[in-house]
C-alpha positions, 0 to 999 in steps of 0.5 A: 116412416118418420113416427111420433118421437122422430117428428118430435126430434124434427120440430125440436131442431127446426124450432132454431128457425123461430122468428125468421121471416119467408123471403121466397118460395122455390116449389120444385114437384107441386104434387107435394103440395094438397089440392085443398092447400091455400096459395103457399106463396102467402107464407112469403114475408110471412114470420116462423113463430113456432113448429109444433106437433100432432102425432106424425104432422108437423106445423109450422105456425105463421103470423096468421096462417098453419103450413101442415107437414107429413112426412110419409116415408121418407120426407126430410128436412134440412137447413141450408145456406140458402146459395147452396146448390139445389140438391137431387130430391129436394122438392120445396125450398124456403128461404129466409130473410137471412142466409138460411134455406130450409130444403124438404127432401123427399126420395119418394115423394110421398110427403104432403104440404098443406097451408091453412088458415090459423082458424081452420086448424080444429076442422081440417080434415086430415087432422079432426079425424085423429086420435089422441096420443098415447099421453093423452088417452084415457083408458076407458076409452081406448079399451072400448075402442078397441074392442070394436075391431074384430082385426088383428091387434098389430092392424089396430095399433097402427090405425091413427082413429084409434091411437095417434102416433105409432108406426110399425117400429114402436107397435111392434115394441109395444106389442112386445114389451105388453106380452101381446101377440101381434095376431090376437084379435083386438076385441079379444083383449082384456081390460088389463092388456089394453092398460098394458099397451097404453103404459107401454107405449107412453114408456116406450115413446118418451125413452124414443123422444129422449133419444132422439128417435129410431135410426134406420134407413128411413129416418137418417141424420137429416138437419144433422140429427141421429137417433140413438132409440135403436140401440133399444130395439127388442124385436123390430128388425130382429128376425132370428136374433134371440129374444132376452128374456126367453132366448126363443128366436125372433120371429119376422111375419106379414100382418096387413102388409107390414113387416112384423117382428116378434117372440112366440115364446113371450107374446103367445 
């Protein structure tokens, strides 16, 4: 799943398509569109101002309205002439004024689209309910927040209420670089690991946004992008490598469903 550096990647690349205007909307499989969506077939000569993001959505700001994006698993996004053939997976195409297409593609269809007035933007649902990112988080508050949940520390990370942006990649990185073991309970860490994982994951996020972002099967080359972050990876997908600071083996295990790498040596 595309998370916060990738999205970022993402609206960095799109943002070539500033100040085009919709000229025509081909929506192939609706389900990708929320119910609670405005008709979007307002965007038609409408004019792309900006894209930007919050945690994993990303948004496209019109002249007065906010096309809200996640990407899910595996959602894409590529530019396109607009006469090329429609691809297998895409599902909504934007035309432009010009020769330009943007295409959404989606193997699984998982990805949601939800256009909203500008104004609506602060009470959206799927939006108000998040956290801050880890940039802006402050400590203080993290730490209370977590210590709320009696669930296991890898769980709580991933929860968007409690911090926005991460996925399984870069908790399992956090966890790791904060010395954590992914089972511990969240109400069982201390004042100083809670600091230690809001300071990693800033670290760990920003080295992720510089490089383009992670790299696997789930987030590929789309709008001709690769991410180079997994040339960084210390534990995520590395089930019995050696760790590099112990040379323990890396061990790979089920926590709520999600594949969960770590070193019983160094996040005892």
């Amino acid at each position: 799943m595309p998370e916060l550096p990738e999205v970022r990647t993402v609206a960095k690349v799109l943002k070539k398509l500033k100040n085009k205007k919709i000229s025509n909307i081909k929506v192939i499989y609706s389900k990708i569109i929320n119910p609670n969506s405005l008709d979007i077939n307002l965007l038609i000569n409408k004019t792309l101002k900006d894209i930007n993001t919050i945690g994993k959505y990303l948004l496209f700001n019109f002249d007065e309205y906010i096309l809200i994006s996640h990407l899910r698993m595996e959602g894409k996004y590529f530019i396109k002439n607009k006469n090329d053939t429609l691809a297998k997976h895409e599902h909504i195409i934007f035309d432009f004024n010009d020769s330009t297409s943007l295409r959404y593609h989606d193997t699984r269809k998982f990805g949601r689209m939800q256009l909203i007035k500008k104004e609506d933007l602060e009470n959206n649902s799927s939006l108000k309910k998040l956290a801050k990112e880890p940039f802006d988080l402050d400590k203080d508050s993290f730490y209370k927040e977590v210590h709320k949940k009696n669930k296991a520390i890898k769980t709580v990370l991933l929860d968007q209420t409690i911090i926005n942006g991460l996925g399984n990649i870069y908790v399992n990185e956090v966890l790791y670089d904060s010395k954590i073991n992914p089972l511990k309970l969240a109400n069982k860490l201390t004042r100083n690991e809670t600091n230690n994982l809001l300071d990693s994951s800033c670290k760990i996020l920003n080295l992720a946004i510089k490089e383009g972002g992670t790299t696997i099967k789930s987030y590929t080359s789309s709008l001709g992008v690769e991410g180079n972050y997994q040339k960084y990876l210390k534990v995520h997908l590395r089930e019995n490598e050696l760790c590099e600071i112990c040379n323990n083996k890396i061990k790979k295990i089920k926590i709520g469903g999600r594949s969960t790498y770590y070193c019983e040596i160094c996040q005892k």
